[in-house]
Backbone and ligand atoms as CSV (ligand in chain L), in Angstrom:
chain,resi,resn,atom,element,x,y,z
A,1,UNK,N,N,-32.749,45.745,35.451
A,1,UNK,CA,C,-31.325,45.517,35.196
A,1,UNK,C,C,-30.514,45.917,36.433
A,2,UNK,N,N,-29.481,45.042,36.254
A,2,UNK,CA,C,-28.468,45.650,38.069
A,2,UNK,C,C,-27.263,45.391,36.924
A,3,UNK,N,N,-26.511,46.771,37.993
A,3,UNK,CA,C,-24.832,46.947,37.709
A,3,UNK,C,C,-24.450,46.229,38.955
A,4,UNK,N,N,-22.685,45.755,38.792
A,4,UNK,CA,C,-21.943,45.499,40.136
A,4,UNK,C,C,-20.459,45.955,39.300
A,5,UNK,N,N,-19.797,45.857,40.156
A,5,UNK,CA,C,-18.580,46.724,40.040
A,5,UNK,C,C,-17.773,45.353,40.619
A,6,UNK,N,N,-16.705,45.389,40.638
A,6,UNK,CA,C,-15.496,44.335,41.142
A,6,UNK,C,C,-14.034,45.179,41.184
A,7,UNK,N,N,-13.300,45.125,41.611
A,7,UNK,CA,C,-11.643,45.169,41.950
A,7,UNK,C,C,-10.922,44.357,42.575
A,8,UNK,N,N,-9.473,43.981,42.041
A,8,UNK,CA,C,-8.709,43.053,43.368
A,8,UNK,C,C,-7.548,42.967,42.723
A,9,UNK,N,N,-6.586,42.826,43.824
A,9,UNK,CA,C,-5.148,43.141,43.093
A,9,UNK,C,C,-4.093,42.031,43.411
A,10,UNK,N,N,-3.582,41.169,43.403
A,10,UNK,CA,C,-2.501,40.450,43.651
A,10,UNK,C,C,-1.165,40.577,43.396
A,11,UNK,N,N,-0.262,40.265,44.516
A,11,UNK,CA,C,1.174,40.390,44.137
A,11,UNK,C,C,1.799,39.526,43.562
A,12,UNK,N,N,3.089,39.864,42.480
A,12,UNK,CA,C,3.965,38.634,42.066
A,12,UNK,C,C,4.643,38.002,42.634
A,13,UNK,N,N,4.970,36.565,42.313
A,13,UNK,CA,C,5.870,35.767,43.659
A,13,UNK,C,C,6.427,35.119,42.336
A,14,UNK,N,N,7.837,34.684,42.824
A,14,UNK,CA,C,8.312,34.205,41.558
A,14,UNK,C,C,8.269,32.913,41.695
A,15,UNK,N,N,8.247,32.095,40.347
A,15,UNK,CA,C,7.736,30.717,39.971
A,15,UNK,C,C,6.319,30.979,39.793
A,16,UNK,N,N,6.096,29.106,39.773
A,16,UNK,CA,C,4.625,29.254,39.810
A,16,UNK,C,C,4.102,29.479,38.345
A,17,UNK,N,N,2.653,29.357,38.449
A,17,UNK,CA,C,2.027,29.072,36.922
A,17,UNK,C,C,1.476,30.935,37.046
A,18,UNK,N,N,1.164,31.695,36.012
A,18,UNK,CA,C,0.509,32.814,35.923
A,18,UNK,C,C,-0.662,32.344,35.254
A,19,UNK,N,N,-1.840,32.747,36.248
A,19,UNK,CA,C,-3.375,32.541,35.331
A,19,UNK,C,C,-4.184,33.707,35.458
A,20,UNK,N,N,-4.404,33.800,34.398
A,20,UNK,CA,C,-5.069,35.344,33.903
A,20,UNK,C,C,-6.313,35.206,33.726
A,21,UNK,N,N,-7.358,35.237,33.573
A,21,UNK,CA,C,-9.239,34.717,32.925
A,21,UNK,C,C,-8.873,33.421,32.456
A,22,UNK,N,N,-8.594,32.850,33.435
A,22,UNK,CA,C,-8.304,31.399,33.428
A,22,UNK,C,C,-7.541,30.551,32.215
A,23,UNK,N,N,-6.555,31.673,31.451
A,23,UNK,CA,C,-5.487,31.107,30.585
A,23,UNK,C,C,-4.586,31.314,31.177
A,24,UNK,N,N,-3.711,30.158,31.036
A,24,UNK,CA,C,-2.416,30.023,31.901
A,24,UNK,C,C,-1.035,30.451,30.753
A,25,UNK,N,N,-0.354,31.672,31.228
A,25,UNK,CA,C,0.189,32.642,30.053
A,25,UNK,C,C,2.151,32.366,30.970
A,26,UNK,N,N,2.522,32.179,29.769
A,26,UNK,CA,C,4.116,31.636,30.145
A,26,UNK,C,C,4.785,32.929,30.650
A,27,UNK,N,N,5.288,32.851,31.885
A,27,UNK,CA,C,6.058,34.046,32.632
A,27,UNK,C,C,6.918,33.373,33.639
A,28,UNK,N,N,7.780,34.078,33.805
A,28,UNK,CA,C,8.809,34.116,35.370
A,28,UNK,C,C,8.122,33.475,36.426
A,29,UNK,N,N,6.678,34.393,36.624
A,29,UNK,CA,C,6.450,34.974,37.597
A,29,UNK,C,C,4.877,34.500,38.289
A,30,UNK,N,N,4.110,34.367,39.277
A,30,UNK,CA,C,3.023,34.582,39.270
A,30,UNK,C,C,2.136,34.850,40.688
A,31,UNK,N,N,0.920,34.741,40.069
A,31,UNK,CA,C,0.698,35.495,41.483
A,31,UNK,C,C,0.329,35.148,42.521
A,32,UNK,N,N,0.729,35.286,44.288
A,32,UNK,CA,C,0.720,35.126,45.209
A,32,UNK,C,C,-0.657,35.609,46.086
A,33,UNK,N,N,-1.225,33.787,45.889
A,33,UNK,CA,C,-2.641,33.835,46.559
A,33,UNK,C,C,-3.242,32.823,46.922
A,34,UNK,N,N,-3.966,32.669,47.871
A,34,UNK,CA,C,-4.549,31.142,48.544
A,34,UNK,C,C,-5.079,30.166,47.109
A,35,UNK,N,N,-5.707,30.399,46.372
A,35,UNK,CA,C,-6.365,29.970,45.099
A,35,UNK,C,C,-4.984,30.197,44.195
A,36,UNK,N,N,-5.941,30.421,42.595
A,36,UNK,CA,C,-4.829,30.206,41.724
A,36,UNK,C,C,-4.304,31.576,41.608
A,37,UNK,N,N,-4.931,32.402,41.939
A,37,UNK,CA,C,-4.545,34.039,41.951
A,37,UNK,C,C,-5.141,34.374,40.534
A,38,UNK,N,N,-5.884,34.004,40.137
A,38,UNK,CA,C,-6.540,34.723,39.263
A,38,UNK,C,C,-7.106,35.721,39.688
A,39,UNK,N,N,-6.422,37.163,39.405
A,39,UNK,CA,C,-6.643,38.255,39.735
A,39,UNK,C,C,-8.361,38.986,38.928
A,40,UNK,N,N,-8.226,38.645,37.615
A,40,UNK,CA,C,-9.467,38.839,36.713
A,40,UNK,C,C,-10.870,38.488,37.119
A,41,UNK,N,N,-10.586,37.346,37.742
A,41,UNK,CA,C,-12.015,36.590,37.264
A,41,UNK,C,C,-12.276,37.014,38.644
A,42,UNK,N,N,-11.517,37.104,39.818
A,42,UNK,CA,C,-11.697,37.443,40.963
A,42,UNK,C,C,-12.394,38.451,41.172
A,43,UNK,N,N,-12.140,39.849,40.403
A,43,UNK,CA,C,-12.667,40.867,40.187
A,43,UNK,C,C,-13.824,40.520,39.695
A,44,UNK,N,N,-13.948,39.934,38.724
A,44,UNK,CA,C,-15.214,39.514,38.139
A,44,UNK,C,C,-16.572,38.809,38.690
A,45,UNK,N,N,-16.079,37.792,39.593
A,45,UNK,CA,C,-16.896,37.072,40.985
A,45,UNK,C,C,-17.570,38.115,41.556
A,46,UNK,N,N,-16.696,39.298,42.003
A,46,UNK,CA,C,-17.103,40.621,43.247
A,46,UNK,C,C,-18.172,41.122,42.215
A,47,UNK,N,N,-17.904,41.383,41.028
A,47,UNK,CA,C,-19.078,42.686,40.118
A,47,UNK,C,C,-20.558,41.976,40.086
A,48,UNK,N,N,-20.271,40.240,39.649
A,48,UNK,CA,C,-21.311,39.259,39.815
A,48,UNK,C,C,-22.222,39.274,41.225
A,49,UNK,N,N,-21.269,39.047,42.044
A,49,UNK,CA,C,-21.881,39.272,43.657
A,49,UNK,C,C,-22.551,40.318,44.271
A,50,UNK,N,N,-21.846,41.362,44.044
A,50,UNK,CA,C,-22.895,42.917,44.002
A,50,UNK,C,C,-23.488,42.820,43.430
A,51,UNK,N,N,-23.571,42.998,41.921
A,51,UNK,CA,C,-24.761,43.186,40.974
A,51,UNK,C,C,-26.166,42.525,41.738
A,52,UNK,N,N,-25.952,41.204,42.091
A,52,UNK,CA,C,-26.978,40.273,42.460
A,52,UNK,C,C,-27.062,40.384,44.243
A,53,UNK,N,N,-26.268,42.277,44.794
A,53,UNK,CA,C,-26.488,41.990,46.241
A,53,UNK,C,C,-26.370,40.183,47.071
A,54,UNK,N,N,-25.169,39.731,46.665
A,54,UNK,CA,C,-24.900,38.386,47.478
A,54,UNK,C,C,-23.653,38.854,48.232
A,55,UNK,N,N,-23.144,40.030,48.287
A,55,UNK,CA,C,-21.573,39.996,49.348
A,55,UNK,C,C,-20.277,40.250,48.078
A,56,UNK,N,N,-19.465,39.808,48.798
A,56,UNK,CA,C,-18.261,39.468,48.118
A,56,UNK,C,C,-17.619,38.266,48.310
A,57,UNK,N,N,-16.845,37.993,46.979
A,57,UNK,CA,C,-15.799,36.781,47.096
A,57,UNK,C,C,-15.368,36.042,48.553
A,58,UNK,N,N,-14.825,37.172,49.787
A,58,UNK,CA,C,-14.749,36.922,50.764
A,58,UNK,C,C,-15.642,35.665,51.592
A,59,UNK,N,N,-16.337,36.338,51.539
A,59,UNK,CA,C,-17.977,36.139,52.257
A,59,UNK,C,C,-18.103,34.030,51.626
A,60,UNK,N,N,-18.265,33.830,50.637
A,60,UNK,CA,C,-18.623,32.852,49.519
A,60,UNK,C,C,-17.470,31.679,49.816
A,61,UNK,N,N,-15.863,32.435,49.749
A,61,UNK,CA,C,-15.066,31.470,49.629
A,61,UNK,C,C,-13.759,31.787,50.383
A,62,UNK,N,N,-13.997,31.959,51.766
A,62,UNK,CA,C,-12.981,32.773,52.943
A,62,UNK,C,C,-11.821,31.957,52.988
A,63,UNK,N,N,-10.544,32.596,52.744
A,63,UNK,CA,C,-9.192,32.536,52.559
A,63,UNK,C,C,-8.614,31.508,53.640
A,64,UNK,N,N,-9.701,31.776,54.752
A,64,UNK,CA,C,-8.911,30.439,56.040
A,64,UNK,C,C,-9.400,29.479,55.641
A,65,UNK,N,N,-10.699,29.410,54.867
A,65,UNK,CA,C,-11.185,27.631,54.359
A,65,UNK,C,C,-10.264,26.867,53.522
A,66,UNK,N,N,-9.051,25.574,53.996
A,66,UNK,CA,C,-8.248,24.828,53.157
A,66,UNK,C,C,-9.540,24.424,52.007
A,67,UNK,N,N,-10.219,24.571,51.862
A,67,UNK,CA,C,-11.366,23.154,50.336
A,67,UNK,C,C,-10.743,24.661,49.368
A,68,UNK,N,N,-10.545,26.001,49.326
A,68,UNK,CA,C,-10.665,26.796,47.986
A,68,UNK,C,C,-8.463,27.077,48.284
A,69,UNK,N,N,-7.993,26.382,49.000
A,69,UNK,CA,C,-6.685,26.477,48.658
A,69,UNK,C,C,-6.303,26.143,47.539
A,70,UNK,N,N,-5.439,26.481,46.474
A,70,UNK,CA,C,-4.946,26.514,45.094
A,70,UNK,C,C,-6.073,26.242,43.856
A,71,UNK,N,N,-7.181,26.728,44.247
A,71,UNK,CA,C,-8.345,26.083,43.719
A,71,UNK,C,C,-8.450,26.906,42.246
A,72,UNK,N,N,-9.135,26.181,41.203
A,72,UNK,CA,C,-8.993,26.608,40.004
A,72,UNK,C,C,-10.338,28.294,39.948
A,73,UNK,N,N,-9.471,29.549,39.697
A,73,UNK,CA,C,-11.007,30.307,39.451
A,73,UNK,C,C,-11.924,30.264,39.053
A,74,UNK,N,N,-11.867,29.522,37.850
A,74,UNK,CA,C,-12.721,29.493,37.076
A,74,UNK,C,C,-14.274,28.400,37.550
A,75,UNK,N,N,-13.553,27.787,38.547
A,75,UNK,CA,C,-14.007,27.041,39.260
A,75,UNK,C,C,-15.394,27.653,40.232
A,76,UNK,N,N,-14.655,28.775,40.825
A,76,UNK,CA,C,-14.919,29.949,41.752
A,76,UNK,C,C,-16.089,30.382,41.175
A,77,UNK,N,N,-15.829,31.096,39.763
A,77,UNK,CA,C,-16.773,32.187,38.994
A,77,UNK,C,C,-17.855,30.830,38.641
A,78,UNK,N,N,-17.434,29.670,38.516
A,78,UNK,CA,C,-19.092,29.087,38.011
A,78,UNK,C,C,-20.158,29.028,39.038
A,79,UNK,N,N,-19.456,28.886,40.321
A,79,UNK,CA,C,-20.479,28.313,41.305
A,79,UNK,C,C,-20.882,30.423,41.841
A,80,UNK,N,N,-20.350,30.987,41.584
A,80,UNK,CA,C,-20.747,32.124,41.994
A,80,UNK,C,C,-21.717,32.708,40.688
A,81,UNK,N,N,-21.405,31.992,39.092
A,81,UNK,CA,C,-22.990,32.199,38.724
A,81,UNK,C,C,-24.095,31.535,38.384
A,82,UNK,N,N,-23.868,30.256,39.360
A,82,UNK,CA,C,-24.858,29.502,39.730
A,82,UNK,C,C,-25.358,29.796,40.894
A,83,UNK,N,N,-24.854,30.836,41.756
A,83,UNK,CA,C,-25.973,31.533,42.730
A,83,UNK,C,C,-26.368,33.003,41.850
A,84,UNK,N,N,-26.094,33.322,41.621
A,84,UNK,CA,C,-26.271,34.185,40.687
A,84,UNK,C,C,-27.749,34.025,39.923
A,85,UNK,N,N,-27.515,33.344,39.217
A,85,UNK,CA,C,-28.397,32.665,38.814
A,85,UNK,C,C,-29.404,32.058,39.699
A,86,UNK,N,N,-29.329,31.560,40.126
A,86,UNK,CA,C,-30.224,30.823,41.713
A,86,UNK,C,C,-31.245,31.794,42.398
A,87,UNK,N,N,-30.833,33.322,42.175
A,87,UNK,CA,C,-31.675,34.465,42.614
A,87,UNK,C,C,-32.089,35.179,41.460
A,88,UNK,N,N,-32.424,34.470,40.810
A,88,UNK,CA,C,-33.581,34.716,39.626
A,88,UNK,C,C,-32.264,35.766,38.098
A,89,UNK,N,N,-31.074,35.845,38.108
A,89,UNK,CA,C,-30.390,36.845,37.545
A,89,UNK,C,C,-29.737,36.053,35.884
A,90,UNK,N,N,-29.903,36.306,34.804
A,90,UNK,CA,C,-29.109,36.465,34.394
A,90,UNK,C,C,-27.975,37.111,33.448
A,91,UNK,N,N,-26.644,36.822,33.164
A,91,UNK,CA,C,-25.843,38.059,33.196
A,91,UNK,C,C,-25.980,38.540,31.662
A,92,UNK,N,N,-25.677,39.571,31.364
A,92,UNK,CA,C,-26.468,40.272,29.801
A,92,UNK,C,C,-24.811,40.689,29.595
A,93,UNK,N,N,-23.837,41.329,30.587
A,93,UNK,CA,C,-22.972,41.427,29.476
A,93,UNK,C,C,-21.405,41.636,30.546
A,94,UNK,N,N,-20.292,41.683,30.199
A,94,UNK,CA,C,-19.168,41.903,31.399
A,94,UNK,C,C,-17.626,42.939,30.657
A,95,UNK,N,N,-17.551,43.947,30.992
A,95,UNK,CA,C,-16.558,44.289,30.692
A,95,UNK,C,C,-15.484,44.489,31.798
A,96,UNK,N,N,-14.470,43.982,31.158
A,96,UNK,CA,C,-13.100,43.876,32.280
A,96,UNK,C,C,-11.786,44.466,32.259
A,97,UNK,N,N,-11.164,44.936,32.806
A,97,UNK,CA,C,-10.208,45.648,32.766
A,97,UNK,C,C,-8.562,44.718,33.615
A,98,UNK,N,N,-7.380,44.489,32.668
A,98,UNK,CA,C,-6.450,43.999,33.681
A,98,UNK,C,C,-5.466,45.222,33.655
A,99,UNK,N,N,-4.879,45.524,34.304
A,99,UNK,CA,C,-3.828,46.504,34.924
A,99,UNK,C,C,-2.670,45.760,34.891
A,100,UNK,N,N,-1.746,45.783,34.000
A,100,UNK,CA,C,-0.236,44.971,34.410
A,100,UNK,C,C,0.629,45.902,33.636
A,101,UNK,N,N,2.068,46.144,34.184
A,101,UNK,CA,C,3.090,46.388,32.998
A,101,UNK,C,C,3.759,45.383,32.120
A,102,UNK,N,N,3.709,44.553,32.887
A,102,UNK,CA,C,4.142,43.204,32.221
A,102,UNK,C,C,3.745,41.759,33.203
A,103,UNK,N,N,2.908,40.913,32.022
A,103,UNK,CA,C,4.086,40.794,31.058
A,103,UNK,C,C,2.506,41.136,30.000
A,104,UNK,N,N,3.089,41.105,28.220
A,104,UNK,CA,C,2.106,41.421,27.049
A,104,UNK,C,C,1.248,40.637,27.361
A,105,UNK,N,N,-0.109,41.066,27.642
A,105,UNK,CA,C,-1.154,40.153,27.479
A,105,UNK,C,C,-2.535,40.315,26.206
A,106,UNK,N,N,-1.751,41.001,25.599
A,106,UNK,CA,C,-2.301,41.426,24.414
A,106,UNK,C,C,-2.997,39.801,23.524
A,107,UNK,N,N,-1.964,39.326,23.510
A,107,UNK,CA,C,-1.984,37.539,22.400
A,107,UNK,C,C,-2.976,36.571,23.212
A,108,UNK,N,N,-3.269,37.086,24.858
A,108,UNK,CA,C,-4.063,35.908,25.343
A,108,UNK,C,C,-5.565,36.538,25.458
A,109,UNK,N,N,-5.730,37.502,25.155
A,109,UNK,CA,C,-7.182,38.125,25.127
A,109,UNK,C,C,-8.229,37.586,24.561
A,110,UNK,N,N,-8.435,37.058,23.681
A,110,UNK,CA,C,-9.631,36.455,23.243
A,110,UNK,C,C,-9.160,35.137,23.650
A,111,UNK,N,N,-8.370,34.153,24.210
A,111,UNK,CA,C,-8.682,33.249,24.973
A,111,UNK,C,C,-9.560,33.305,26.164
A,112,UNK,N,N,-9.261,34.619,26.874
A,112,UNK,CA,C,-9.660,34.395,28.333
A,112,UNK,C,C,-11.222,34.972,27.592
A,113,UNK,N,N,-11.436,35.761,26.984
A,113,UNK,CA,C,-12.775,35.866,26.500
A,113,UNK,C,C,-13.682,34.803,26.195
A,114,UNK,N,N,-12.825,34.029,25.674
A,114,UNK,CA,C,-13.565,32.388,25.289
A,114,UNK,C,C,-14.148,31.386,26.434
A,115,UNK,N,N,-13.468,31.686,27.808
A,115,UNK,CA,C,-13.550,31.151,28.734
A,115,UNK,C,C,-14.394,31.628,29.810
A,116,UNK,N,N,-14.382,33.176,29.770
A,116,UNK,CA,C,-15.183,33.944,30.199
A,116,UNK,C,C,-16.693,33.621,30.088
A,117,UNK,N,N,-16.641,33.832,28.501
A,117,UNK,CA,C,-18.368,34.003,28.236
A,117,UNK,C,C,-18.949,32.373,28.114
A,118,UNK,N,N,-17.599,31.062,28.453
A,118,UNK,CA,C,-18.201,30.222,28.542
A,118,UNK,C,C,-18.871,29.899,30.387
A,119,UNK,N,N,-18.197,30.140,30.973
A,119,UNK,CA,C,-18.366,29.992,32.287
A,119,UNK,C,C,-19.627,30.951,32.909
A,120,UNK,N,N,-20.376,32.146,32.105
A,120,UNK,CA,C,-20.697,32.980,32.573
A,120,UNK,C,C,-22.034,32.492,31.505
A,121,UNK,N,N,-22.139,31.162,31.341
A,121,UNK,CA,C,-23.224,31.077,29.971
A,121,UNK,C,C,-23.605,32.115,28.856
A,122,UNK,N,N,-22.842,32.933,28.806
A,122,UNK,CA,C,-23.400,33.748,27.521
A,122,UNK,C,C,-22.398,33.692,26.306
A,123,UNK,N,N,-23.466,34.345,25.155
A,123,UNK,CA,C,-22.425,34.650,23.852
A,123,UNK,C,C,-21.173,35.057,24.448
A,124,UNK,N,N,-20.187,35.070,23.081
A,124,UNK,CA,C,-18.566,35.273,23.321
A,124,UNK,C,C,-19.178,36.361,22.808
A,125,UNK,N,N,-19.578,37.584,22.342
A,125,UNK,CA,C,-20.060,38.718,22.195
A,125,UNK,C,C,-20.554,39.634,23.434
A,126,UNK,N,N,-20.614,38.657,24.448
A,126,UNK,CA,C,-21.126,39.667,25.653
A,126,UNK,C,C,-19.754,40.068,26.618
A,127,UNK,N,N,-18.481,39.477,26.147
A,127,UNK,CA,C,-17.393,39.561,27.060
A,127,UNK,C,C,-16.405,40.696,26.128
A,128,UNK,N,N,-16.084,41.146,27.268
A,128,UNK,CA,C,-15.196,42.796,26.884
A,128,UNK,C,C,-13.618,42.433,27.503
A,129,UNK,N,N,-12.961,41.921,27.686
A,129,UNK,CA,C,-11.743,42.142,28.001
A,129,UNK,C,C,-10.443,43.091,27.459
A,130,UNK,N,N,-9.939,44.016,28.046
A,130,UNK,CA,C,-8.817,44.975,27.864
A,130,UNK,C,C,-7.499,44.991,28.682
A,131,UNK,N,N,-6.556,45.450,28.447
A,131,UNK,CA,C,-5.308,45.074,29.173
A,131,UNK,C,C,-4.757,46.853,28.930
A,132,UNK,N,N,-3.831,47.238,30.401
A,132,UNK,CA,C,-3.716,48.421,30.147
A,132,UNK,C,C,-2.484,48.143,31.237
A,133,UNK,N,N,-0.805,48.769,30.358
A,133,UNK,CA,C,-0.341,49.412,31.622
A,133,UNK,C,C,-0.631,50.656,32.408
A,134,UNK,N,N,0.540,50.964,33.005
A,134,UNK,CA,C,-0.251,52.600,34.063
A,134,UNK,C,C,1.186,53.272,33.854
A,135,UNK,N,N,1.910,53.175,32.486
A,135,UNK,CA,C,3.221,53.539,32.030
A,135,UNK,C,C,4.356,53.541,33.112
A,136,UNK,N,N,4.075,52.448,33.708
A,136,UNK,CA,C,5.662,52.464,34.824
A,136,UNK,C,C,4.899,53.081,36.042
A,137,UNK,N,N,4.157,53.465,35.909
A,137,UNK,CA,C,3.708,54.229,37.646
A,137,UNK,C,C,3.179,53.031,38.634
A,138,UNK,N,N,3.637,54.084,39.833
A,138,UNK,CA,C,2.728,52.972,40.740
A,138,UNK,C,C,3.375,50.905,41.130
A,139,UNK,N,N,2.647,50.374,41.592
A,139,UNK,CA,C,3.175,49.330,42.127
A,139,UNK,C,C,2.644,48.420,40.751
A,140,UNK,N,N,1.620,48.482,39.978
A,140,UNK,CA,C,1.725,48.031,38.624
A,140,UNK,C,C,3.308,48.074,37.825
A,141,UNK,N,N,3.102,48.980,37.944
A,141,UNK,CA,C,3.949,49.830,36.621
A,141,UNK,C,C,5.382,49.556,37.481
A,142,UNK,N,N,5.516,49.677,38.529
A,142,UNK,CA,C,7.129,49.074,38.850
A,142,UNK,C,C,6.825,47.280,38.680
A,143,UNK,N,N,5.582,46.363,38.396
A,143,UNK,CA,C,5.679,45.507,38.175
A,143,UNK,C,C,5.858,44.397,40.056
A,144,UNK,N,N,5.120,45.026,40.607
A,144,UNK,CA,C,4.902,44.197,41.696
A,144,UNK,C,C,3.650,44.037,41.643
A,145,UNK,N,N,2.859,44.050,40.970
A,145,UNK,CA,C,1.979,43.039,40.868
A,145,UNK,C,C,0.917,43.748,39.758
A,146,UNK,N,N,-0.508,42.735,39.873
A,146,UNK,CA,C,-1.568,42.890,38.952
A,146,UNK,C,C,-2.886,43.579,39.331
A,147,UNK,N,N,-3.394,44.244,38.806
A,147,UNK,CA,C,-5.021,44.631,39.221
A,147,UNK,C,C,-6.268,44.541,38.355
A,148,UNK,N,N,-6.820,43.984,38.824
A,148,UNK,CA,C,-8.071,44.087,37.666
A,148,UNK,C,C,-9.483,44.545,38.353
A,149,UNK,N,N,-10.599,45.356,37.308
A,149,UNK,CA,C,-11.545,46.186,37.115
A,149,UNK,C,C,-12.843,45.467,36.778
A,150,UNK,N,N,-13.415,45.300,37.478
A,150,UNK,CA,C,-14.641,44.366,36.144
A,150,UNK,C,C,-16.168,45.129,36.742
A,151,UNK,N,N,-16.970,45.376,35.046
A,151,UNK,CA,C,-18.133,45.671,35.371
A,151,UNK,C,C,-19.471,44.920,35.045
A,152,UNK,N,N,-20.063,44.228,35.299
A,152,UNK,CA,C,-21.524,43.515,34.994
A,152,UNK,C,C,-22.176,44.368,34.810
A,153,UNK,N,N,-23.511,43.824,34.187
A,153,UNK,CA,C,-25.104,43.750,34.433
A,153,UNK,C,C,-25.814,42.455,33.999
A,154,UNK,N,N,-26.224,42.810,34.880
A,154,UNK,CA,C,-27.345,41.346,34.637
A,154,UNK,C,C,-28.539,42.088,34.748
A,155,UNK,N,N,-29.290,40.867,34.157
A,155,UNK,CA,C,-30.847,40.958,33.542
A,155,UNK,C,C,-31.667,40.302,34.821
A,156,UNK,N,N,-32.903,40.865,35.573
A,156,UNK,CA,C,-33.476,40.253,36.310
A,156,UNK,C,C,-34.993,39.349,35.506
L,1,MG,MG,MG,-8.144,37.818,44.720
C-alpha cells in the first residue's frame, strides 16, 4: 500500500465560473488560475502523483504549456489516474479536505464526491470530502482565497 499527500491553494478573482471537485457552485467569485482553478482535485492529482512516486502536477501539466490553459480538472485527474494506474497502482480510497470561509459548500459535497469516485474508478464509498472554515483567520478566513488537503492510498 502507498500514501501521498497533496496541497494547493488558489486566489479569488472576481467573475468567472467557481469549480470545486469539478461542480461548478454559483458565486461572485472564482478562482484565478491557468486551468479551471480547481483547487480540490488539484490537490488531489499531487496525493495521486506521490503516492505512485510520479512528481507533481507541475511536472505532468506545466503552467507555460497553452494545450492545459482553462482546461477542465477533472480532465487533469483522469489522465493522472491513468498513469497512475499505468504503474501497476490502484487507488483504494481518498480523503479531502477544502479550506474556504466562503462561500457554503456544505449543499455541493456529495456532488463533487460523485464525480470524484467517478473519475478515480472507484466506489462512491471510497471518497471522503469535508469543507472547513479557519473562523476568519488567515488569508482563507479574510476570504482571499481557497486551499485544499487531500490524502490517498492506493493499492499496489
Ligand atoms: Mg492549482
Amino acid at each position: 500500500m502507498r500514501i501521498g499527500q497533496g496541497f494547493d491553494v488558489h486566489a479569488f478573482q472576481d467573475g468567472g465560473s467557481l469549480v470545486l471537485g469539478g461542480v461548478k457552485i454559483p458565486y461572485a467569485r472564482s478562482m484565478a488560475a491557468h486551468s479551471d482553478g480547481d483547487v480540490l482535485l488539484h490537490a488531489l492529482c499531487d496525493a495521486l502523483l506521490g503516492a505512485a512516486t510520479l512528481g507533481d502536477i507541475g511536472r505532468h501539466f506545466p503552467d507555460s504549456d497553452p494545450a492545459w490553459a482553462g482546461i477542465d480538472s477533472r480532465e487533469l485527474l483522469r489522465q493522472v489516474v491513468s498513469k497512475v494506474q499505468a504503474n501497476g497502482f490502484r487507488v483504494s480510497n481518498a480523503d479531502l479536505v477544502l479550506v474556504a470561509q466562503a462561500p457554503r459548500l456544505a449543499p455541493h459535497i456529495e456532488a463533487m464526491c460523485e464525480h470524484i469516485s467517478a473519475d478515480l474508478q472507484v466506489n462512491r464509498g471510497r471518497v471522503n470530502v469535508k469543507a472547513t472554515t479557519t473562523e476568519h483567520l488567515g488569508f482563507t478566513g479574510r476570504e482571499e482565497g481557497i486551499a485544499a488537503f487531500a490524502v490517498v492510498l492506493l493499492d499496489e
